[in-house]
N, C-alpha and C positions, 0 to 999 in steps of 0.2 A: 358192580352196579353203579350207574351213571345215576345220580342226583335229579331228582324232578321238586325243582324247589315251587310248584306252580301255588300248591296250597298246605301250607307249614301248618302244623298242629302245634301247639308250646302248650304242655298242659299244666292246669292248674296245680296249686301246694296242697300236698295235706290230701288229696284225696282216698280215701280207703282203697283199698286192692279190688279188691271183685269191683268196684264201682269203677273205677281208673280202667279198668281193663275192658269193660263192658262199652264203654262211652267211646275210648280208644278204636274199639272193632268196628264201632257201630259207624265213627266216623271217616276211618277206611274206606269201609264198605260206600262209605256216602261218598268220597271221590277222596280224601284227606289224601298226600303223595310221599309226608315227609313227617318223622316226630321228633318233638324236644321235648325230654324227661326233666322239671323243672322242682328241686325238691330244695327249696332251702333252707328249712328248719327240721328239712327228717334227720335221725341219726342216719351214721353211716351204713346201718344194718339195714334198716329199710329201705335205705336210698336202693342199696345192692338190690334185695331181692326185687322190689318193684321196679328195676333195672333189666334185672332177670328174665324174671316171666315178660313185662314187656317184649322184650327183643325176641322171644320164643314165639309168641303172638305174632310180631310186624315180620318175623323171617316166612313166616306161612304165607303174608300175602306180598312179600317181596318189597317190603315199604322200610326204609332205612331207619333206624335210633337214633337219632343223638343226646347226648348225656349233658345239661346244662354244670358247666363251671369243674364239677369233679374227674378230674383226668383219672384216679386212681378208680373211679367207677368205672367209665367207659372203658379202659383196659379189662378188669377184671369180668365184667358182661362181655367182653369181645364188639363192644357197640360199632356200628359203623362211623359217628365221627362224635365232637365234641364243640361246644359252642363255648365263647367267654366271652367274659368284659373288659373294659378298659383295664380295671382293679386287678381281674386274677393275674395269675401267673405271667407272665410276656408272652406272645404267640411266637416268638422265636424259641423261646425255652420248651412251649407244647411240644414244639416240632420234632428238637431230639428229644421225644420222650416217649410219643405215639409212631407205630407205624404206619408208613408211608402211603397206606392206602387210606389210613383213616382222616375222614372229612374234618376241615378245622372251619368254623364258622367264629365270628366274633362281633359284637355289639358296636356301632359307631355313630358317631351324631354329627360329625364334621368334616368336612373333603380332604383335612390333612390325614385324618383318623382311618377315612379310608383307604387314600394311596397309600400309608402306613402297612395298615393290612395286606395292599394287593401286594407290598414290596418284601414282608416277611413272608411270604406264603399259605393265607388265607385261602379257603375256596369259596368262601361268599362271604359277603358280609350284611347283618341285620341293623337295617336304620331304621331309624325312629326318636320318639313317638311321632307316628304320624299323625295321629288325633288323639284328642285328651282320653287318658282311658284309668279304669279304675283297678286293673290286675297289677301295676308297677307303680307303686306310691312315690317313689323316685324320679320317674320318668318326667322326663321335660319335652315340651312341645316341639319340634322342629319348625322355624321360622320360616315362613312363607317362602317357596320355590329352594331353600335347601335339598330338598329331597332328590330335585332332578337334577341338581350341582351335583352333589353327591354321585349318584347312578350314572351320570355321565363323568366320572372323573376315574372311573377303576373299568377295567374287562372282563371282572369276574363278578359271577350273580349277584345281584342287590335284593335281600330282603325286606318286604316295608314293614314294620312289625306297630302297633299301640294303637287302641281304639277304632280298629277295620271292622266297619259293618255293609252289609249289601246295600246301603243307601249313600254310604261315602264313599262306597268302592271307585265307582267311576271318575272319582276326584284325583285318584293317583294310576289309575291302570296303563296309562302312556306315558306314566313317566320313567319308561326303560328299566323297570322292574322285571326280576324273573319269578315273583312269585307273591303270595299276604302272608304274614305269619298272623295265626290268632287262635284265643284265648278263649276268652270267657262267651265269642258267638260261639263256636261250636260247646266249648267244655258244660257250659252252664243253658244249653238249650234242653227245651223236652224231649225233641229228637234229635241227636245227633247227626243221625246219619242224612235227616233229612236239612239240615242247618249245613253238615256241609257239602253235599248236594245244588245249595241254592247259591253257595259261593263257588262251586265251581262253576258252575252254571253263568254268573255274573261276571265271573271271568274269562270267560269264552267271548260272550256277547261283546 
């Protein structure tokens, strides 16, 4: 399965199962191409199974997993790939660790960071923030025109990830991106599937 990074889903912490799964479908169905299972403070147990059933879900409609930061999850779910950051493990170490088919995405904020990535064997990499957002208390702003240094400095996909709404979209859609990753527009909308829907929609246009 060839990667369609057009609209990244990264979902929220902590949401319950039935609710996580529902929101999930719903935003598929709304046009969503790609998911990242984002659990930081679950135990290991529930990372798994909400791992699980996810991937059971997104293999029906052919939409890839990926497992935020836990390699030992994304192996055990058989996920299709696995995303990090700067901090976890080195993406040279992921690599002999996961199979070869499985997707390695990684977090970066600066052009070294990224040619970095394209040089260990990333398949994309998630920059950001691209505007202030309130899902990553951590996250820092990317300094004015960073974003399209960045995206023009590597040959593999660029994700824009942090504070992407359908009104700033247009602000970054030329800048040699293959896709938005987002959050709390889709996770925390009344309708999902029609929230993402309207971002696919805005990314077409």
């Amino acid at each position: 399965m060839t990667p369609n990074y057009n609209l990244y889903l990264v979902t929220e912490e902590s949401v319950p199962m039935p609710e996580l799964l529902r929101i999930v479908e719903e935003a598929v169905k709304g046009g969503v191409t790609i998911v990242q299972l984002r659990e930081k403070n679950s135990s290991g147990k529930d990372f798994y199974e909400k791992a699980r059933k996810l991937k059971e879900l997104l293999a029906s409609y052919d939409v890839p997993l990926i497992i935020n930061d836990r390699v030992d999850v994304a192996l055990a779910v058989n996920a299709d790939g696995i995303h990090i950051g700067q901090t976890d493990l080195p993406l040279s170490a992921v690599r002999k660790i996961v199979p070869a088919s499985m997707i390695i995405g990684i977090s970066v904020s600066t052009v070294d960071e990224a040619k970095e990535a394209e040089k260990y064997g990333a398949d994309y990499i998630g920059v950001g923030a691209a505007f202030p957002t309130q899902s990553k208390n951590d996250a820092k702003i990317l300094p004015k025109g960073i974003l399209e240094l960045i995206t023009n400095a590597v040959t593999i996909p660029a994700v824009a990830i942090g504070g992407i709404k359908i009104e700033n979209l247009a602000e970054i859609r030329n800048k040699n991106i293959a896709g938005v990753a987002i959050v709390s527009g889709i996770m925390k909308a009344k309708d999902p599937n029609r929230a993402a829907t309207a971002f696919r929609k805005a990314l077409l246009n």
